[in-house]
C-alpha angles and dihedrals in degrees: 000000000000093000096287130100139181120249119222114237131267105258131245106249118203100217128197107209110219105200096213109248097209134019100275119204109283110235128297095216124106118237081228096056125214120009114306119255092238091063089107107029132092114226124219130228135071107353101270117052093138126064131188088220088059086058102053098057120133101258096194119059093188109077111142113085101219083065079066126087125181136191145174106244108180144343109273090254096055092097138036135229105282089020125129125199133183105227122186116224087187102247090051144357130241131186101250109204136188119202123154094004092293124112122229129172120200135161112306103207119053125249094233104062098343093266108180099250092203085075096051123075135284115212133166102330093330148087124218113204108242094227104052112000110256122153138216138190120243091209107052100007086238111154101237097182133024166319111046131037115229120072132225125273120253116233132206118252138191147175120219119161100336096312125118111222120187115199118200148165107263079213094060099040085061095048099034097189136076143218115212122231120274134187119219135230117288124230087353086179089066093063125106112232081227108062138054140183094215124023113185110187109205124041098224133106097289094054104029090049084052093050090046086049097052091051098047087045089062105255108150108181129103107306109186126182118195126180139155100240114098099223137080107267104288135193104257104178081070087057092081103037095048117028112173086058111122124226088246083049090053105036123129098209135005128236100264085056081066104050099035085059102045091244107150109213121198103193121192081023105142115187116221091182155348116221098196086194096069099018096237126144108198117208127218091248088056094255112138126196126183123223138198097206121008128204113205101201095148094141128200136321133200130268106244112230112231111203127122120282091026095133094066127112128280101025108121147194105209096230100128145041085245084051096059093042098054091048083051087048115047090029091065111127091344138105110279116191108200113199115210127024094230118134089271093045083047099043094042085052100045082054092053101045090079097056101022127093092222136352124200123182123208115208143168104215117070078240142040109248098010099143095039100038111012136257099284103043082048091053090057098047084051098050085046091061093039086054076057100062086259107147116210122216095179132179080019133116138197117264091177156015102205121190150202119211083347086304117121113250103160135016102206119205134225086239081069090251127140127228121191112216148154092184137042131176118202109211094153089140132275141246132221116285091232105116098115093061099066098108100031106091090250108139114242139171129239087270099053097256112139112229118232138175134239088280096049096248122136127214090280114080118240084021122115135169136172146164132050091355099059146060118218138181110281112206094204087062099048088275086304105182101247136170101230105177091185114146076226100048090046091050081051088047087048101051100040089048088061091050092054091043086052092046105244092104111202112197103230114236110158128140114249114243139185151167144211131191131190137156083002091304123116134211119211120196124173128172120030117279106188121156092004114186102203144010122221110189131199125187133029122305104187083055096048092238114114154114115222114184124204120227136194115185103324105324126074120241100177151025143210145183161167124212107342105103138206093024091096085052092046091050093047090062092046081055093048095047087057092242114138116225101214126219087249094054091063093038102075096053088236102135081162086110085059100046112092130167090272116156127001 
């Protein structure tokens, strides 16, 4: 068997398409989904937060009933309990599912790339997308876990004679996606420029998904974002994978998202420093703003390489769409040198080596991903790129930049070998962009990461951070304090530190979960492997179709794989139940105890 299995198909449905005679009841459900977990908490903050106005909002957008369409998808007895299936209504499809002997229809594709959910996995009342591990739940369409920050729509169902019928917006079977209410700042004039409730430093996920939480929990006080980048918030993991995107082209949400929602956004805004006695952030151009409550999301920044010669033309740290651009541009049909073999170098390499003349990667291990995925998964990945024209220069380092009229022409080794180039890309790792909190009280470690809890505080209170610059207590590794810079791990920071600013706290527990492509393959991980003792591989490497488990002692605290999807998405569940999955369970090349009934 070798770990991996075939899925069957989504069936063909028939469907007989009923035009509602008369208008029927909209749907009952929230947007928002179950109650929210605010119901019996009490936020902090200035005295109103809640209005009677916010509640009576119209939840369904969708109210004529020629915007409906409804059609009968499949006999009572087609699916099984635990069992998806994809169903056409002709205008649209949903993902029709059956638990507990009930029916329910959501959204099929998720929100995030547009993954086909029917061949993720259902679990418990949700579904876990089979690409990058969000979850939704089947009785509201909520994303519960990340990436990506707008849910599924609901859709009406139905049981008449032994047919199933789904009824849905036509509107929403063409978005399939949805963004959650949210209330607005009141009386945003009386507000002093200088002074926010919440102050969230850094616009990416960590900090946008806080700000989008606060507003559909209800808080309707001043939210400002400030960061020093010059764009909307934009979806970074897709800059090295796709470097002539635009930042229009990656952004996250648009301008009008802002400013319908009342989220002020400082762009080119960069903080100097946070006094938490008297709870104000200073900005480079001297501007100082106060803050009830402040969310530190500054993310990482890249290790400078200090050689001679570094200061030439054309040697770049991938931080910026421009940045990007100008690598695609200037390394067409030229020679591109990539420094580090970490998942950026790697993914910034496999990009080039379409459009380069040559490509040639520097690293310091003897493989790429040693350390994250082992040395023979490492080994494939490297001999995949080698059958690509991609030259290795591995346990290896640069010497020197040399240029040309201030241009770059070679990257010479410490080895003594010559490499000609008129592009490099540094992507030798990153620290934590935390610098301006050295004298400010807030508790860091000897490498700069701030320490949070469970509930992203630090020790300050009314002070939060998440994402790349923290380590937090990890639950899959008895609560161990890690570092996880995972685009997933910082939506799931965001979102639990605006619960805790609004007083409900919520204890994080997800499973970390990430993602790598390169060459059109893709790389799924899920859980947190580090230190691993001891690699057990099923499938086939040579044919890029495997699952590799990482072991420590005799329990496994990662996976793996190539693909064989949705294996990653099933073990993540196993992670998030609590179960351990022991070293003898994935031995023996049984996966018997991961295939459910899943999709028809």
């Amino acid at each position: 068997m070798g770990g991996c299995f075939s899925k069957p198909k989504p069936v063909e449905v028939k469907v007989e398409v009923v035009v509602p005679d008369k208008e029927k009841e909209t749907e009952k459900m929230s947007p928002n989904g179950k109650a929210s977990p605010l119901a019996n908490c009490r936020p902090n903050g200035t005295a109103k937060h809640f209005h009677d106005d916010d509640k009576s909002i119209t939840l369904s957008p969708y109210q004529n009933p020629r915007d409906f369409v409804e059609a009968a998808v499949c006999h009572v007895k087609d699916l099984e309990n635990g069992q998806m299936r994809e169903v056409d209504l002709g205008c649209g499809k949903a993902l029709l599912i059956k638990e507990r002997g009930e029916y329910c229809a959501i959204g099929h594709k998720c929100p995030h790339y547009g993954a086909p959910l029917v061949k993720g996995v259902l679990s418990k009342g949700r579904v876990r997308c089979p690409w990058h591990g969000a979850c939704f739940s089947t009785a509201t369409g909520d994303i519960e876990d990340f990436p990506g920050l707008d849910s599924l729509p609901k859709f009406q169902v139905r049981v008449e004679k032994d047919k199933v019928y789904v009824r849905a917006s036509k509107q929403a079977l063409q978005s399939q996606k949805r963004t959650k209410v949210m209330t607005k700042c009141t009386a945003l004039s009386n507000y002093s420029t200088g002074f926010s409730n919440v102050l969230i430093i850094g616009a990416g996920p960590v900090g946008l998904m806080c700000a989008e939480t606060l507003r559909q929990e209800g808080f309707s006080d001043r939210i400002v974002m400030c960061t020093a980048d010059k764009h909307l918030p934009y979806d970074k993991p897709k800059l090295s994978k796709s470097l002539e995107s635009t930042a229009e082209q990656l952004k996250l949400r648009s301008l009008e998202f802002f400013q319908t929602h009342d989220i002020e956004l400082l762009k080119e805004k960069e903080v100097v420093s946070v006094d938490v006695k008297i709870k104000t952030v200073t900005f480079q151009d001297g501007l100082k703003m106060e803050y009830s409550n402040l969310l530190v999301a500054t993310g990482s920044k890249p290790k400078l390489l200090n050689c001679k010669g570094k200061d030439v033309e054309n040697v770049f740290y991938l931080r910026t769409p421009e940045d990007a651009n100008h690598i695609a541009k200037l390394a067409s049909n030229k020679n591109a040198v990539v420094v580090g073999a970490s998942y950026v170098g790697m993914e910034v390499a496999a990009y080039l080596a379409e459009n380069a003349h040559s490509v040639s990667v520097i690293g310091l291990e003897a493989v790429p991903f040693r350390k994250a995925l082992g040395e023979k998964v490492g080994k494939a990945i490297m001999k995949m790129f080698e059958n690509n024209r991609v030259k290795f220069y591995m346990l290896n380092e640069v010497a020197e930049l040399r240029g040309h009229l201030g241009k770059l022409k070679e990257v010479v080794l410490n080895s003594g070998k010559v490499l000609r180039a008129d592009v490099c890309v540094i992507g030798a790792g990153s620290v934590p962009a935390t610098s301006f909190l050295k004298h400010s009280g807030i508790h860091m470690d000897s490498k700069g990461f701030i320490t949070v809890n469970k509930l992203m505080q630090t020790n300050v209170p009314g002070v939060f951070a998440g994402g790349d610059v923290v380590t937090f207590p990890l639950f899959l590794r008895n609560n161990k304090k890690v570092n996880v810079p995972h685009w997933q791990m910082a939506h799931m920071h965001g979102r639990i530190a605006a619960l805790s600013i609004l007083g409900c706290p919520l204890e994080i527990n997800t499973v970390p979960y990430f993602w790598t492509a390169m060459f059109g393959k893709s790389i799924r991980y899920a859980g947190h492997g580090e230190g691993f003792d001891d690699v057990i591989i099923q499938g086939d490497l040579d044919e890029l179709k495997f699952v590799a488990f990482y072991t420590k002692s005799e329990e496994v605290v990662a996976v793996a794989s190539m693909n064989c999807d949705p294996i990653v998405s099933k073990v993540a569940e196993v992670f998030k139940s609590g179960k351990a999955i022991r070293k003898r369970d994935v031995e023996t090349g049984d996966m018997s105890w991961l295939i459910g009934k899943g999709t028809q």
